[in-house]
Structures are given as C-alpha cells and as structure tokens.
PyMOL Python script that loads the backbone (N, CA, C, O; Angstrom):
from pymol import cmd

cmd.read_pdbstr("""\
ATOM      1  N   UNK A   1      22.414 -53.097  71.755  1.00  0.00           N
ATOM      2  CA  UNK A   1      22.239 -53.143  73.194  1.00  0.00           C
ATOM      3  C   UNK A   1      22.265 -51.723  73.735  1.00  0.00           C
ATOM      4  O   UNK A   1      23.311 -51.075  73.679  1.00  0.00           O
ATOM      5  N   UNK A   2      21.267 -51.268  74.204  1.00  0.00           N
ATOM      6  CA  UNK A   2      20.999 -50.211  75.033  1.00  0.00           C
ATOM      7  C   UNK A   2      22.229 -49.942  75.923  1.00  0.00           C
ATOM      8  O   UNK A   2      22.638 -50.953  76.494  1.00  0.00           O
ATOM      9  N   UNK A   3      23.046 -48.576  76.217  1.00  0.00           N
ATOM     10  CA  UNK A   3      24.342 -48.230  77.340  1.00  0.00           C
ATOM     11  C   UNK A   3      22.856 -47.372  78.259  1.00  0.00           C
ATOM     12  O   UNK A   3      21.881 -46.683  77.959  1.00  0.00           O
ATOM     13  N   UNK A   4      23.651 -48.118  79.814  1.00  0.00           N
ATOM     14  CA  UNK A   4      23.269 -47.041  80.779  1.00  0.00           C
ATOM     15  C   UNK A   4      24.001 -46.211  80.454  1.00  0.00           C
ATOM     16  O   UNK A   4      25.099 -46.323  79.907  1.00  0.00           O
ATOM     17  N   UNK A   5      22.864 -44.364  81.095  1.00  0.00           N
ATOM     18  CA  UNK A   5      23.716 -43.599  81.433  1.00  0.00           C
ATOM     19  C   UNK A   5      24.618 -43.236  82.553  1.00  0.00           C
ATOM     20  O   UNK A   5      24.723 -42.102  83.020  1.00  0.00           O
ATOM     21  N   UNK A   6      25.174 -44.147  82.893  1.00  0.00           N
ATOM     22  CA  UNK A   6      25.997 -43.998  84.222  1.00  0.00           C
ATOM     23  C   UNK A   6      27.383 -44.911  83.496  1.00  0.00           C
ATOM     24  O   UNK A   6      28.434 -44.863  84.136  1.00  0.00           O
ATOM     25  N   UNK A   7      27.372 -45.522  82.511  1.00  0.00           N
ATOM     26  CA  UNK A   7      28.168 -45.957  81.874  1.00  0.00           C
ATOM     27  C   UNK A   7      29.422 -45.499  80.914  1.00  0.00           C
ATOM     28  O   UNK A   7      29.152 -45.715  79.733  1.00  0.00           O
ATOM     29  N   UNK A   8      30.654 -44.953  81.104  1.00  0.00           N
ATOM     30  CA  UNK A   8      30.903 -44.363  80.260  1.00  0.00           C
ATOM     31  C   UNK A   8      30.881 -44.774  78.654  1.00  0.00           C
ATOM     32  O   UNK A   8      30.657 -45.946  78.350  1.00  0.00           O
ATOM     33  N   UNK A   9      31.130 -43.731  77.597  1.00  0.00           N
ATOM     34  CA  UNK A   9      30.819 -43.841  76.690  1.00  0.00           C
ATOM     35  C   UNK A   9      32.072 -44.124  75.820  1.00  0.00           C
ATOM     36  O   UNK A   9      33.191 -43.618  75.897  1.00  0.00           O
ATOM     37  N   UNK A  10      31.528 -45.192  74.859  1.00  0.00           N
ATOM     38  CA  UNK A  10      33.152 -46.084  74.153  1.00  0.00           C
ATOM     39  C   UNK A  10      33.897 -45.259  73.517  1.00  0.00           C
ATOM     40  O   UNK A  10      33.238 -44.434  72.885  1.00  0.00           O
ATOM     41  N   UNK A  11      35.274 -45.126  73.409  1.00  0.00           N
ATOM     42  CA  UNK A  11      35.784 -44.311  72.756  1.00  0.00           C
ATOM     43  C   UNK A  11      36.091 -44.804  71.168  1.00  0.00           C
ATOM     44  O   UNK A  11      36.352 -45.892  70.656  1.00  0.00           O
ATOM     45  N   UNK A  12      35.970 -43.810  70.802  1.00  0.00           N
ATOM     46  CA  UNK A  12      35.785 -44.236  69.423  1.00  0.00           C
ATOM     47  C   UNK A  12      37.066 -44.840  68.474  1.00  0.00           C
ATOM     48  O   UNK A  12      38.192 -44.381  68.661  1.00  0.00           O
ATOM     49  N   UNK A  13      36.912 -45.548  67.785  1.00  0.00           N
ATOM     50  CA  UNK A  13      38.242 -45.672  67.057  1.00  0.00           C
ATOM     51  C   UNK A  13      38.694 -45.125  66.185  1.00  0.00           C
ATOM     52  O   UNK A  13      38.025 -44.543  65.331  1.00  0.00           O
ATOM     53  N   UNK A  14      40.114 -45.200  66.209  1.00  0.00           N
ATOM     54  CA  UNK A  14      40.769 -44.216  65.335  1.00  0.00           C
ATOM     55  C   UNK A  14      41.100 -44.592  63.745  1.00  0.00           C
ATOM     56  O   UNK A  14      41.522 -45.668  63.322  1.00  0.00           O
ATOM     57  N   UNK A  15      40.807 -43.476  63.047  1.00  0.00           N
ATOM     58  CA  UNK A  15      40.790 -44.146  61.980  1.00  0.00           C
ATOM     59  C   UNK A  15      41.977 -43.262  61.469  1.00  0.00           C
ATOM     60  O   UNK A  15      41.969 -43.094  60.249  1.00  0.00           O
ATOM     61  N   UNK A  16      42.768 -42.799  62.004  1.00  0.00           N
ATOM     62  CA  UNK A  16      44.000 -42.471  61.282  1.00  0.00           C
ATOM     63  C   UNK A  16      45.613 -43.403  61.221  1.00  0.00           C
ATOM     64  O   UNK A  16      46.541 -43.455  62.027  1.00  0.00           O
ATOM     65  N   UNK A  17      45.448 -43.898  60.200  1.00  0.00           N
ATOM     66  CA  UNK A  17      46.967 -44.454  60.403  1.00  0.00           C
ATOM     67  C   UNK A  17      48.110 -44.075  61.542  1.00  0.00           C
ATOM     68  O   UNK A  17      48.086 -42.912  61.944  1.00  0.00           O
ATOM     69  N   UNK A  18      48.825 -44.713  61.935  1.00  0.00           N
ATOM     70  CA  UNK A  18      49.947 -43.633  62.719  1.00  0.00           C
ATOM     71  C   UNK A  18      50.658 -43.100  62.035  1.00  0.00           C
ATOM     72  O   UNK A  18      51.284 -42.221  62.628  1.00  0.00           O
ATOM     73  N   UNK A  19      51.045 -43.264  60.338  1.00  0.00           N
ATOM     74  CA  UNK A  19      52.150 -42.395  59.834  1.00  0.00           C
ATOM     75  C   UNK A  19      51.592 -42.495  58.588  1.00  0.00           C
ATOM     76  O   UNK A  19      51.318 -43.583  58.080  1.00  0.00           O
ATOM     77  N   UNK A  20      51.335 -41.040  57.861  1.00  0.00           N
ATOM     78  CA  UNK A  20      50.567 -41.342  56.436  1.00  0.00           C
ATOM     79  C   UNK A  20      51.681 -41.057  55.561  1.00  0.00           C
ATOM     80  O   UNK A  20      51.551 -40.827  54.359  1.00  0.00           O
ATOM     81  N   UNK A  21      52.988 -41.079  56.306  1.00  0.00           N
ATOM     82  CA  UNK A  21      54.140 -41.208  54.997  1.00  0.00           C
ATOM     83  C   UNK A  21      54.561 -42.128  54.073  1.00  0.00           C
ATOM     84  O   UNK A  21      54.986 -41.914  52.938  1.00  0.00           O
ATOM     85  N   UNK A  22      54.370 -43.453  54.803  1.00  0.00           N
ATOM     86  CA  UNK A  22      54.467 -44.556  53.655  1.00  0.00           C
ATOM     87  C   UNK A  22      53.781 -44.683  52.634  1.00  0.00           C
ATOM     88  O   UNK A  22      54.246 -45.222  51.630  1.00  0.00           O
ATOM     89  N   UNK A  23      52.174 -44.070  52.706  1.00  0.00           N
ATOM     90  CA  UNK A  23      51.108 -43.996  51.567  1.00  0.00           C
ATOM     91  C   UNK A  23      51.230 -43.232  50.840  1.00  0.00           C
ATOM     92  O   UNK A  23      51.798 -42.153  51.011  1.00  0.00           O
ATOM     93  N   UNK A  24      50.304 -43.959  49.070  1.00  0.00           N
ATOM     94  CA  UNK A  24      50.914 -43.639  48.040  1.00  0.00           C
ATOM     95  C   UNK A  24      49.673 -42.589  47.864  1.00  0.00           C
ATOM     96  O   UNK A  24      48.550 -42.710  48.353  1.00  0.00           O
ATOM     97  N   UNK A  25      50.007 -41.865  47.301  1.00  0.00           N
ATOM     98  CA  UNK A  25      48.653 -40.653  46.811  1.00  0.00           C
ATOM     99  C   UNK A  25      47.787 -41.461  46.961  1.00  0.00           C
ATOM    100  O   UNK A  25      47.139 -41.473  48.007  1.00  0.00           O
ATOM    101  N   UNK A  26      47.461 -42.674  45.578  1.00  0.00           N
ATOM    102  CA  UNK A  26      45.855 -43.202  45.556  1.00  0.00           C
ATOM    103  C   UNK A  26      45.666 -43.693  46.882  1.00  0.00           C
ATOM    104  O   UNK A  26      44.456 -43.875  47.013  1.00  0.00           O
ATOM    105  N   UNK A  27      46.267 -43.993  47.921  1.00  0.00           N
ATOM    106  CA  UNK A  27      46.408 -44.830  49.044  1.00  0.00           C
ATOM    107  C   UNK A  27      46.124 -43.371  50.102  1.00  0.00           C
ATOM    108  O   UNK A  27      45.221 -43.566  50.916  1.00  0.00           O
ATOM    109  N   UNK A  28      46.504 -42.564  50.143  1.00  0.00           N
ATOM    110  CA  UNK A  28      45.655 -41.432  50.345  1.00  0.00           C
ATOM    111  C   UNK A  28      44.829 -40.947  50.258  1.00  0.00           C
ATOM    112  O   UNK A  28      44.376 -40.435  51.282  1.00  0.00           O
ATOM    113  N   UNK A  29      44.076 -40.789  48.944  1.00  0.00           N
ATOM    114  CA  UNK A  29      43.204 -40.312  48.464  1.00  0.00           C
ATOM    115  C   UNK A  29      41.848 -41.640  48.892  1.00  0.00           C
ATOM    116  O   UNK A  29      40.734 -41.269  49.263  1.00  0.00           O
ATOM    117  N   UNK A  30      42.117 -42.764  48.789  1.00  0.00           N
ATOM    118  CA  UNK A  30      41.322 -43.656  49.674  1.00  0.00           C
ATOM    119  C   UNK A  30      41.159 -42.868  50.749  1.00  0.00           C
ATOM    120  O   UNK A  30      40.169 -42.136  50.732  1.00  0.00           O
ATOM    121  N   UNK A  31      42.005 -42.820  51.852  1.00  0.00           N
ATOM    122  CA  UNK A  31      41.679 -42.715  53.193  1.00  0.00           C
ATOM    123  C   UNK A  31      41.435 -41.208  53.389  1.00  0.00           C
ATOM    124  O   UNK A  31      41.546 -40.878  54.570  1.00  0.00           O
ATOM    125  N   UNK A  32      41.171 -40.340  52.655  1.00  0.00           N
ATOM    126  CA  UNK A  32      40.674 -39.437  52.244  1.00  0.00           C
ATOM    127  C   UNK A  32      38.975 -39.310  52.234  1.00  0.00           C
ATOM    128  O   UNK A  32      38.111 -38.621  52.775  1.00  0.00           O
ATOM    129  N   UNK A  33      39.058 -40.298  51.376  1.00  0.00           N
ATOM    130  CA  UNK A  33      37.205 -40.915  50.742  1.00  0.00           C
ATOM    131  C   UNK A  33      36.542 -41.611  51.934  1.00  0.00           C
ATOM    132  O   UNK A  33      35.361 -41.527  52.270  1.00  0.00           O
ATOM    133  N   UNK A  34      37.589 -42.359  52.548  1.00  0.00           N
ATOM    134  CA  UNK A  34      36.662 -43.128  53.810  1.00  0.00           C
ATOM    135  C   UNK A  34      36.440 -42.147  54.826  1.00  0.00           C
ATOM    136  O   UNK A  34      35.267 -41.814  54.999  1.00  0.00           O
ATOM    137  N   UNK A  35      37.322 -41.614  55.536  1.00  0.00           N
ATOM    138  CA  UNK A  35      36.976 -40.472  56.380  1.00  0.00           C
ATOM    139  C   UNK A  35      35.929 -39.654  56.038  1.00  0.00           C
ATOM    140  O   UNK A  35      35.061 -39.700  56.910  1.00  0.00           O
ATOM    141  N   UNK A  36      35.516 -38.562  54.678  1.00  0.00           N
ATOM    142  CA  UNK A  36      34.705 -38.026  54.413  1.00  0.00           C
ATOM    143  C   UNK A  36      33.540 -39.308  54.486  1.00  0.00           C
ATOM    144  O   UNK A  36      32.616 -38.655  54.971  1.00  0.00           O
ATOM    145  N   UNK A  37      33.081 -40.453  54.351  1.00  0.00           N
ATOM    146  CA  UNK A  37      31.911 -41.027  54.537  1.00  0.00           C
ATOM    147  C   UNK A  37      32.177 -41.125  55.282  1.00  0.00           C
ATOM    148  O   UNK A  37      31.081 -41.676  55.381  1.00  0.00           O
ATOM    149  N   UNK A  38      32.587 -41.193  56.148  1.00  0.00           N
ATOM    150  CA  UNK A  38      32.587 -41.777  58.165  1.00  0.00           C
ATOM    151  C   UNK A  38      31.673 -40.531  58.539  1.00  0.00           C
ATOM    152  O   UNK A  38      30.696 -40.581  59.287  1.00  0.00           O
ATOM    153  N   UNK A  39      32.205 -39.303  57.829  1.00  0.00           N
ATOM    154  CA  UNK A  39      32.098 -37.824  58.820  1.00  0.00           C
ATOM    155  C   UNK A  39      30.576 -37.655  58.176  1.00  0.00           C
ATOM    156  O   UNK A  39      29.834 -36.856  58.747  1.00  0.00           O
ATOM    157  N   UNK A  40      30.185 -38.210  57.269  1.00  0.00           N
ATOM    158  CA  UNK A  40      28.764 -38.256  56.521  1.00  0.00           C
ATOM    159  C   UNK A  40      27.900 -39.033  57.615  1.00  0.00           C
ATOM    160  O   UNK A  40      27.117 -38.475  58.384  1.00  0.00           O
ATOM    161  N   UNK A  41      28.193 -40.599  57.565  1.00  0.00           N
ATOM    162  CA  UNK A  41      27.544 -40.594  58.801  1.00  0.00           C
ATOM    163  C   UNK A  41      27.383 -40.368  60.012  1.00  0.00           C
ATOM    164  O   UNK A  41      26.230 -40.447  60.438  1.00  0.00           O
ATOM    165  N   UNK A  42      28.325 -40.066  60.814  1.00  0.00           N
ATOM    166  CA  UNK A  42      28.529 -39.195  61.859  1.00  0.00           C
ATOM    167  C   UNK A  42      26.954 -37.855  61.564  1.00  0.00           C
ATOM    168  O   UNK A  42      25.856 -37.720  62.103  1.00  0.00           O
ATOM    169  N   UNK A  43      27.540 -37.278  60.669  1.00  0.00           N
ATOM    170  CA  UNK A  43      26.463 -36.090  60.421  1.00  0.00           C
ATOM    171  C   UNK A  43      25.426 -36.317  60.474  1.00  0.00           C
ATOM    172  O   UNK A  43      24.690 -35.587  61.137  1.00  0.00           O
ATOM    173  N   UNK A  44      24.827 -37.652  59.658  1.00  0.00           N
ATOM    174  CA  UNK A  44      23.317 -38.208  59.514  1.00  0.00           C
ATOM    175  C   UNK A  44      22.839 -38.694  61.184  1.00  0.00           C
ATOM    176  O   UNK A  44      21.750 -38.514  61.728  1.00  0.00           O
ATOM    177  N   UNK A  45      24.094 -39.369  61.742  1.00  0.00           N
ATOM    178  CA  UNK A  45      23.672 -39.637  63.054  1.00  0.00           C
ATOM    179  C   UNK A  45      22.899 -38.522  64.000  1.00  0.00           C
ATOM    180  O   UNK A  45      21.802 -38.620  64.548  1.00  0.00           O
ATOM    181  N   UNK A  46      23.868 -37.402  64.004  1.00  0.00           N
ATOM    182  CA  UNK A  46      23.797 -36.335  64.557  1.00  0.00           C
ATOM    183  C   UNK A  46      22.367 -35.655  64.465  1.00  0.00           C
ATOM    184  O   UNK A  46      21.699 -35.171  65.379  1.00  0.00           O
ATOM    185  N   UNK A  47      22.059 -35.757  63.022  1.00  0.00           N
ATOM    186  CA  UNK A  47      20.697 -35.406  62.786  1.00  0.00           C
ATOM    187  C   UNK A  47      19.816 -36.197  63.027  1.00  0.00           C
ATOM    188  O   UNK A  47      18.912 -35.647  63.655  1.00  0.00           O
ATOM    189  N   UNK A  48      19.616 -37.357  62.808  1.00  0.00           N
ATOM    190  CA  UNK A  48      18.728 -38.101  63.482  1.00  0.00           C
ATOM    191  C   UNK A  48      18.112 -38.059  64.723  1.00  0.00           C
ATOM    192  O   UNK A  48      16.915 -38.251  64.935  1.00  0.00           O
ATOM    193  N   UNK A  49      19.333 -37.694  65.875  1.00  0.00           N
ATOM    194  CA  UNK A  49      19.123 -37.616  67.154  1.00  0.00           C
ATOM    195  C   UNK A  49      18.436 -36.765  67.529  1.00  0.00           C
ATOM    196  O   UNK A  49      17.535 -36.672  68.362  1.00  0.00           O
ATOM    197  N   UNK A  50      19.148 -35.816  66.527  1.00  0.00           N
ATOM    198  CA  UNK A  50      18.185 -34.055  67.235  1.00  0.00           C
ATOM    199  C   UNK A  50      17.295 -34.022  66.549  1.00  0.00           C
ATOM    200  O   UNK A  50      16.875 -32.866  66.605  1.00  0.00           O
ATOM    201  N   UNK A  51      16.594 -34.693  65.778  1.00  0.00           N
ATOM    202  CA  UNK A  51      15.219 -34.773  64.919  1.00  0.00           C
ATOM    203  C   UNK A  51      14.460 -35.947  66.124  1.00  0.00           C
ATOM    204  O   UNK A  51      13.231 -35.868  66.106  1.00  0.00           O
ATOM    205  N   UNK A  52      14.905 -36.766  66.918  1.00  0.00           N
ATOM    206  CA  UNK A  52      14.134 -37.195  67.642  1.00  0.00           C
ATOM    207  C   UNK A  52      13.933 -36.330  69.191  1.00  0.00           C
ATOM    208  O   UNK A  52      12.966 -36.126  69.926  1.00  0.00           O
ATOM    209  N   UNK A  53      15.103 -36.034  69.223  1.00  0.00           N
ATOM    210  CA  UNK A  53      15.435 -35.041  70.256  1.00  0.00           C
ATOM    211  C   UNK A  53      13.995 -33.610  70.415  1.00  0.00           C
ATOM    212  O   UNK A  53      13.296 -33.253  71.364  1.00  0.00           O
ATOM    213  N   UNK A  54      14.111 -33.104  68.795  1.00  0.00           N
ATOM    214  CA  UNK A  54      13.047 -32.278  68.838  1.00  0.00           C
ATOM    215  C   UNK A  54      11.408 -32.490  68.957  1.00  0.00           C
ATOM    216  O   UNK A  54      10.587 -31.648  69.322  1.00  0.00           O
ATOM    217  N   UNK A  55      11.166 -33.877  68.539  1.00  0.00           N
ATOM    218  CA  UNK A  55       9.944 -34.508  69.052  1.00  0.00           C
ATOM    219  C   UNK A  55       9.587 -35.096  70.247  1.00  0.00           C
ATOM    220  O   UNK A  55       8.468 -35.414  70.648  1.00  0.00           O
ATOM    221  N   UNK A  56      10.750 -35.214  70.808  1.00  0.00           N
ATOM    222  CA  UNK A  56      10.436 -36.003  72.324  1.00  0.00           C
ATOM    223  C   UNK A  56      10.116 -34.333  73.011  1.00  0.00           C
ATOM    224  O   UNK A  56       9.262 -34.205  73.889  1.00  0.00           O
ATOM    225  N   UNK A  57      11.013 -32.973  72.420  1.00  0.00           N
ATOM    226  CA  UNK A  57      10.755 -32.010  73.278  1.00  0.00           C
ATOM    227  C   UNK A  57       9.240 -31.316  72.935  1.00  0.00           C
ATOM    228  O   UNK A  57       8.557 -30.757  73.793  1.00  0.00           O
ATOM    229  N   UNK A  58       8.933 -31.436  71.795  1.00  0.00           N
ATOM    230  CA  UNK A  58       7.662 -30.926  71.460  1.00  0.00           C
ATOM    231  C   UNK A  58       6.593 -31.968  72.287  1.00  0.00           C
ATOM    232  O   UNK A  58       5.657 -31.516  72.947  1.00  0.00           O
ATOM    233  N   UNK A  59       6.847 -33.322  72.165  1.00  0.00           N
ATOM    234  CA  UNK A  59       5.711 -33.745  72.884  1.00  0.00           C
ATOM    235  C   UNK A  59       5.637 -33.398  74.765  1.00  0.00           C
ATOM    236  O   UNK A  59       4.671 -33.504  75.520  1.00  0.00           O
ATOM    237  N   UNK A  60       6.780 -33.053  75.003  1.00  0.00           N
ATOM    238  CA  UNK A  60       6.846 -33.163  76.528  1.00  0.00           C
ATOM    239  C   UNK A  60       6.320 -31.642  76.635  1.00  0.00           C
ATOM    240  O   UNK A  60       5.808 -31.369  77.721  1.00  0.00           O
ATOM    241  N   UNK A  61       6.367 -30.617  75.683  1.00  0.00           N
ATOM    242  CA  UNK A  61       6.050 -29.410  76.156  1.00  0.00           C
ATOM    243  C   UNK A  61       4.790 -29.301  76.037  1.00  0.00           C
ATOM    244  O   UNK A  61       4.269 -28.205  76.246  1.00  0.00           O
ATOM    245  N   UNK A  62       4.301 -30.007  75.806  1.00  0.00           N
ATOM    246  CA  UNK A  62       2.330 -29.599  75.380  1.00  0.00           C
ATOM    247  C   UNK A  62       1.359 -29.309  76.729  1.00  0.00           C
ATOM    248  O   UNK A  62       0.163 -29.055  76.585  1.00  0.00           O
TER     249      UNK A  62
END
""", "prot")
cmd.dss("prot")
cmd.show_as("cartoon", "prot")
cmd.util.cbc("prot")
cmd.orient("prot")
C-alpha cells in the first residue's frame, strides 16, 4: 500500500534485544548474522531507490 507524503513515516522496529547479557555466544553470534542481513537489505533497498531516483532525474532533465 502506497504512504502519503504527508503521512508520517513508520518507525522501524527494533531489532535489538533489551539485554544481550543473558545470550550465549552462538545466541549472539545469530543475532550478529541477522542484523548484518537486515543491514544488507537495507543497503539493496537504498540502492534501488537511488537507481530509480537517478532515472526519474535523467528523464525529467531532458
């Protein structure tokens, strides 16, 4: 579903435990692994946008 822009924008959820003391290394090292793919797609997102971003500006500048 399409957000207006007059809408604010969702805040994101948190993906940090509140206390990473109870976790065991491997139980770490998981949430370690998930974060780095979160921040992967995050990145791919990022690029996507400004790869459309740069074609909507090339076509509007002609």
């Amino acid at each position: 579903m399409a957000r207006d822009d007059d809408e604010p924008a969702p805040k994101p959820a948190t993906l940090l435990p509140p206390d990473l003391t109870p976790l065991s290394v491997d139980e770490l090292q998981r949430h370690i692994a998930a974060l780095e793919a979160e921040i992967a797609r995050a990145r791919a997102a990022i690029a996507g946008k400004q790869g459309h971003r740069s074609g909507a500006e090339a076509l509007f500048k002609r």
